[in-house]
N, C-alpha and C positions, 0 to 999 in steps of 0.2 A: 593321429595327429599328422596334420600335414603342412610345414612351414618351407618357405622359401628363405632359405639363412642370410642368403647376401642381402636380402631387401630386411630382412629381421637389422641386422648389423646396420645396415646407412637410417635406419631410423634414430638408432642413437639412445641412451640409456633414456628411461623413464619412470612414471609411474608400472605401467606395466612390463616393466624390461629392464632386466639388469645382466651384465657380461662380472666373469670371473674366470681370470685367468687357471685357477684352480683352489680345491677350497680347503683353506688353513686348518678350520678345524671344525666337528660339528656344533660346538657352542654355536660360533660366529653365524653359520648358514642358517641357523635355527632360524635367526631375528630375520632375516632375509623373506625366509619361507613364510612365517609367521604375519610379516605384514602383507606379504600378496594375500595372504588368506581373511586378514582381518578388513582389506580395503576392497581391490576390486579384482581380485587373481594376477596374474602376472607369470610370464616365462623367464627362465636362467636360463642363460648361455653359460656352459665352464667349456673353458677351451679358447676363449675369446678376452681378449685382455680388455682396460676400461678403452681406449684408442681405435678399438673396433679389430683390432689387426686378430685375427688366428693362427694360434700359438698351438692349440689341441692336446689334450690332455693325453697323459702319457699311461695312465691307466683305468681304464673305464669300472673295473671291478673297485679300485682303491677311492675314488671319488663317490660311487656311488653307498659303497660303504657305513660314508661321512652321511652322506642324503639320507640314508635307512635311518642312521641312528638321530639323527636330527628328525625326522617325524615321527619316530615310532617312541622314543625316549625323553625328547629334550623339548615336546612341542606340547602343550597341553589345554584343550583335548586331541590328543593325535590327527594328524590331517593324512590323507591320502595322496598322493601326488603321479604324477604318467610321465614319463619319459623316450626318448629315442637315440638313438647315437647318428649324426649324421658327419657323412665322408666329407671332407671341405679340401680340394688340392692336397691329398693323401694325408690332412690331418682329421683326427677323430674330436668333434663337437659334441657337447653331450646337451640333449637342449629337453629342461625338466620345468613341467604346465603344473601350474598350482591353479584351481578352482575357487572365486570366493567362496567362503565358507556360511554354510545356513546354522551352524555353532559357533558364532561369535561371543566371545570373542575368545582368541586363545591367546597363550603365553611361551615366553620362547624362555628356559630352565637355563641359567649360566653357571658359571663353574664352581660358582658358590651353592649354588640351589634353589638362588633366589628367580623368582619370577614376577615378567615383565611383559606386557603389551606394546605389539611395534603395529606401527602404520605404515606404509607408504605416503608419501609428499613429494611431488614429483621423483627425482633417482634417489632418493634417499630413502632410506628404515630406520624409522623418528621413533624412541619410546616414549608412552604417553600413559599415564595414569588409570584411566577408562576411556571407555569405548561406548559412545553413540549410538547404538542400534537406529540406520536408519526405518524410518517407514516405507515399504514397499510402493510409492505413491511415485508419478511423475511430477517433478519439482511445479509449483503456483506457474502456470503461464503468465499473468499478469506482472508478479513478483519479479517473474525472470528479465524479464521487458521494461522492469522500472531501470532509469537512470542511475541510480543507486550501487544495482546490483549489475547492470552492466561495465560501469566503473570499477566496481568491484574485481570482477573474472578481469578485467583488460593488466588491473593491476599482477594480480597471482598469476598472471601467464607469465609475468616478466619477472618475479621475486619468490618466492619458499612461502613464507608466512606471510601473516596481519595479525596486530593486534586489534579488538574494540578501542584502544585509544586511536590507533594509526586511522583506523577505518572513520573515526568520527570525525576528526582532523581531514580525511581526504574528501568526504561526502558534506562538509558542514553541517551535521548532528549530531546529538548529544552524544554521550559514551553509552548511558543504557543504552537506547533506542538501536546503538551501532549492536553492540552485545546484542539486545534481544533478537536484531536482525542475522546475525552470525549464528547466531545457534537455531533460529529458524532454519535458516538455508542446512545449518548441518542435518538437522531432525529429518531434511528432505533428498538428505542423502548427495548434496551437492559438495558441502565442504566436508573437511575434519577438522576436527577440536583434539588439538595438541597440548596436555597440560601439563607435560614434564619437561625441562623446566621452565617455573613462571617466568614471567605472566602468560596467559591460556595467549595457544596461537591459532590461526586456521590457518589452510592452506587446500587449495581445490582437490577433489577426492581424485579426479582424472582429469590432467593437465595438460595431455597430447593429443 
């Protein structure tokens, strides 16, 4: 792995990026880890606070710890993960690359036992119900190029979610037609379908 941190940092949280100042517990990072793996991979920064500033972690064995135990115990089916520790103005970053996963979908284990499916949706780790296996296919060219669905993305660049009502409201068509359109595009691997809790939501799979 090879990242250049400060330019990692001014990009700013996202679907593939998220910062932590240091991790509370490994419940918590499971869901984290969990949704890079069920959407489209993603890197943590620990050591970097949400503000971008670098704080650095004060123990690299104690943080990575929490990492172990969060994929090897709390993620299921366990996922693999690579890491580096980089030097930032004599503080220590710990910067950990999670791979989407070709085992989807997995589950992040909470303190209770219960298990739960997370996504990514732009900076957040949304838990949802199930999971969409998209198709391996590049999205309809024609589809993508309808007015429709360019209104669509112009939207979810600026907002988290849509619902099928929001979206038939915005495009003037019915609620099926918008629905059966949303979960097309999801099938194609463009959106995600969010259905914890209702009403089901989308929100662009990769939004940066």
């Amino acid at each position: 792995m090879r990242y250049n941190l400060p330019e990692l940092i001014a990009r700013g949280e996202g679907t593939r990026l998220e910062f932590k100042s240091t991790i509370h517990t490994a419940h918590r990072i499971a869901r984290t880890l969990t949704a890079f793996s069920n959407t489209s991979g993603g890197v943590l920064l620990i050591g970097v606070s949400d503000d971008g500033r670098v704080s650095g972690v004060e123990s690299e064995l104690y943080e990575m710890q929490k990492i172990e135990k969060a994929t090897d115990l709390l993620i299921d089916p366990a996922i693999s993960v690579s890491y580096e520790v980089i030097n930032q103005l004599g503080r220590q970053v710990i910067l950990i690359e999670v791979a989407e996963s070709d085992e989807k979908p997995h589950y992040a284990i909470d303190e209770k036992g219960k298990r739960t499916i997370y996504v990514r949706a732009k900076d957040k780790s949304v838990p949802t119900n199930k999971l969409i296996l998209t198709n391996l296919v590049t999205p309809d060219g024609p589809l993508l190029q309808s007015s429709n669905v360019r209104n669509l993305i112009q939207v979810l660049r600026k907002t988290d979610f849509i619902t099928a009502k929001q979206y038939a409201q915005l495009v003037n068509i019915s609620e099926y037609r918008a629905s059966k359109l949303l979960h097309q595009l999801t099938g194609q691997g463009l959106l995600l379908m969010i259905d914890k809790p209702r009403p089901v939501r989308f929100a662009l799979k990769i939004s940066e």
